[in-house]
N, C-alpha and C positions, 0 to 999 in steps of 0.2 A: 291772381287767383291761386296759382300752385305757393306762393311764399306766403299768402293767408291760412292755406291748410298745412303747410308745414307750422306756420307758428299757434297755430289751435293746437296740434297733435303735440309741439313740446310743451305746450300750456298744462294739456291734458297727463303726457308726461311727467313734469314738475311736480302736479296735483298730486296725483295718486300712487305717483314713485316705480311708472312701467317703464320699460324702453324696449324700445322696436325698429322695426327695418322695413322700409320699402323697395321692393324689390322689381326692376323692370330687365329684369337679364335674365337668364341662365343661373340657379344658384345650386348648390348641391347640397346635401346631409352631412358633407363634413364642415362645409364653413357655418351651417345652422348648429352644428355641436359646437363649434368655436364660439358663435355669439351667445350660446346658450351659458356656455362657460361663464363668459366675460359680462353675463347678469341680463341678456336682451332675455325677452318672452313672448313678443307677439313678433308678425310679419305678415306684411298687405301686399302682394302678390299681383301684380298685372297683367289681367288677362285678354283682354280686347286694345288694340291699338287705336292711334287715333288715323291710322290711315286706314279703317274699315276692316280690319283683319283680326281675327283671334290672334290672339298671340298664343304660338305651340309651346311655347316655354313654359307657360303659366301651369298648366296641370303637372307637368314634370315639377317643377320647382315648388309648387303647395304641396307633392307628395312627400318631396324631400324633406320639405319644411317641417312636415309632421315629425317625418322620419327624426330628423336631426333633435327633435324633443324640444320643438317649438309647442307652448299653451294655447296659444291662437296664431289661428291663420287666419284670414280673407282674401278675398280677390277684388280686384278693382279694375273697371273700364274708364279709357280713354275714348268716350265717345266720336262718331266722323259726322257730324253734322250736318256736311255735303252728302253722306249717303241714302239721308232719311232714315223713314222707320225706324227709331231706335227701338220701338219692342223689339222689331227681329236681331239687333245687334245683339239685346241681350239675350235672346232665347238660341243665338249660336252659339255661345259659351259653351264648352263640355269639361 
């Protein structure tokens, strides 16, 4: 599944001539002005783990990401499937 949406996303890439960065760590506003630099634009931000947990990174790292003079940002869940209700997983996002 995750090497079919990485090869969508560089298909999508190729097409229309973006590049971007998925991010599941920690990142800052100075390494998003380095990628800014070196021609990236977008970054897809993880915010929900798959072990049921927001991830606290994610709202830190999409501020930065703006910060650092990213065009698009997103976030993106790692669904826990053992936890159920995934509405509530999404609606604990902040």
């Amino acid at each position: 599944m995750m090497l079919s949406i990485l090869l969508v996303s560089q298909l999508i890439a190729f097409a229309f001539g973006y590049h971007g960065v998925d991010v599941s760590q920690r990142f800052y506003s100075s390494s998003f002005s380095c990628l800014v630099k070196s021609g990236y634009t977008f970054t897809v931000v993880r915010v929900y783990k798959s072990s049921g947990q927001p991830d606290s990174n994610g709202p830190l790292t999409i501020s930065d990401a703006w910060a650092g003079g990213m065009s698009h940002v997103d976030g993106y869940i790692f669904p826990c499937y053992s936890c159920g209700n995934p509405a509530k997983q999404v609606t604990t996002i902040k």
